[in-house]
C-alpha distance (Angstrom), angle and dihedral (degrees) to the residues before:
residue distance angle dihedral
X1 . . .
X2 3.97 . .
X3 3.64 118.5 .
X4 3.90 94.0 -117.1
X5 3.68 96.0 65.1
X6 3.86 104.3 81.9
X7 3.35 99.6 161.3
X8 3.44 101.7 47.0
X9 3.71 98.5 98.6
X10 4.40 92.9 57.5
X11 3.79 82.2 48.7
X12 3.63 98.8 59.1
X13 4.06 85.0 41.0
X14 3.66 88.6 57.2
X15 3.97 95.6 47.7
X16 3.91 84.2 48.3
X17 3.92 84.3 60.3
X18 3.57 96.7 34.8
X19 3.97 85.8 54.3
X20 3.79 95.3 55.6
X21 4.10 92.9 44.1
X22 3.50 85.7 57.4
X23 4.11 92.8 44.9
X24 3.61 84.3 49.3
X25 3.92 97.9 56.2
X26 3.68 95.7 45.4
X27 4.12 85.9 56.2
X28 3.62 81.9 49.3
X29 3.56 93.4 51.0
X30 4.14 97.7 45.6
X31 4.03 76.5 47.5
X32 4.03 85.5 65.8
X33 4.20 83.4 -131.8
X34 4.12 114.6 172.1
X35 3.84 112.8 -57.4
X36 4.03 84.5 -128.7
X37 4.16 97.3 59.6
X38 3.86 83.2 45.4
X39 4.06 87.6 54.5
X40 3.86 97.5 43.0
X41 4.15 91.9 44.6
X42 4.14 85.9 44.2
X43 4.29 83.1 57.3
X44 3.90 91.4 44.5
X45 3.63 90.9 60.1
X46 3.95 97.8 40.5
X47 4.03 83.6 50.6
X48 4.37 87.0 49.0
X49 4.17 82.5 51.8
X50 3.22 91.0 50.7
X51 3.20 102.7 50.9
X52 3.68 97.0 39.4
X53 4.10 88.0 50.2
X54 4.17 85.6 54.2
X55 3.77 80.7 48.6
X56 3.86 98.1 54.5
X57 4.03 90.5 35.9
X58 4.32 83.3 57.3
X59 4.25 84.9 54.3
X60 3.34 96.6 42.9
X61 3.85 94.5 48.0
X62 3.89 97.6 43.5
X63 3.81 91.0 38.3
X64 4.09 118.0 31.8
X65 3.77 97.0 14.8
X66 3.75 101.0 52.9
X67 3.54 94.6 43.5
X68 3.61 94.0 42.9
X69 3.87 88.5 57.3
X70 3.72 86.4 44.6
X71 3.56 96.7 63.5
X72 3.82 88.2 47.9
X73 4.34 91.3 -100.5
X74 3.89 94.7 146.8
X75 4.12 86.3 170.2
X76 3.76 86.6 72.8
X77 4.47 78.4 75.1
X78 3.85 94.2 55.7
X79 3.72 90.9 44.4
X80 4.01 98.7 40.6
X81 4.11 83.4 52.7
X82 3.71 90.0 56.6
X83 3.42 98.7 46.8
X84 3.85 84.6 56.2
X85 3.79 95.8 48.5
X86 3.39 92.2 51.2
X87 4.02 97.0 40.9
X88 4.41 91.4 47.6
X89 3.93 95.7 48.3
């Protein structure tokens, strides 16, 4: 793991909880629970992604962008702006 990516080790923590919500409502599913606690649990864990995708956008911007741009790599721009395209759909 490079240097510039200090947050990289709280986003793989919060994947590792993100991954056992979402273990947790497909029990809950086979369990036939209430359509509506499926719902509100399915929101939780788009709100964790979220979050954890603003996370790795924060890393990526105060780590590969900045030196990217540093070293003179303007490309990093086109690429960061796809990235965020594809991640805000």
């Amino acid at each position: 793991m490079s240097g510039h990516h200090k947050h990289r080790k709280s986003i793989v923590n919060r994947l590792a909880r993100i991954e056992g919500h979402v273990r947790s409502v497909k029990e809950m599913a086979k369990e036939d629970r209430d359509c509506s606690d499926l719902l509100i649990q399915i929101a939780a864990i788009r709100s964790a992604l979220d979050n954890c995708g603003k996370l790795i956008l924060k890393d990526h911007l105060e780590g590969c962008v900045t030196e990217a741009i540093m070293k003179g790599d303007k490309e990093v721009l086109k690429d960061l702006n796809d990235a965020i395209d594809k991640f805000i759909r």
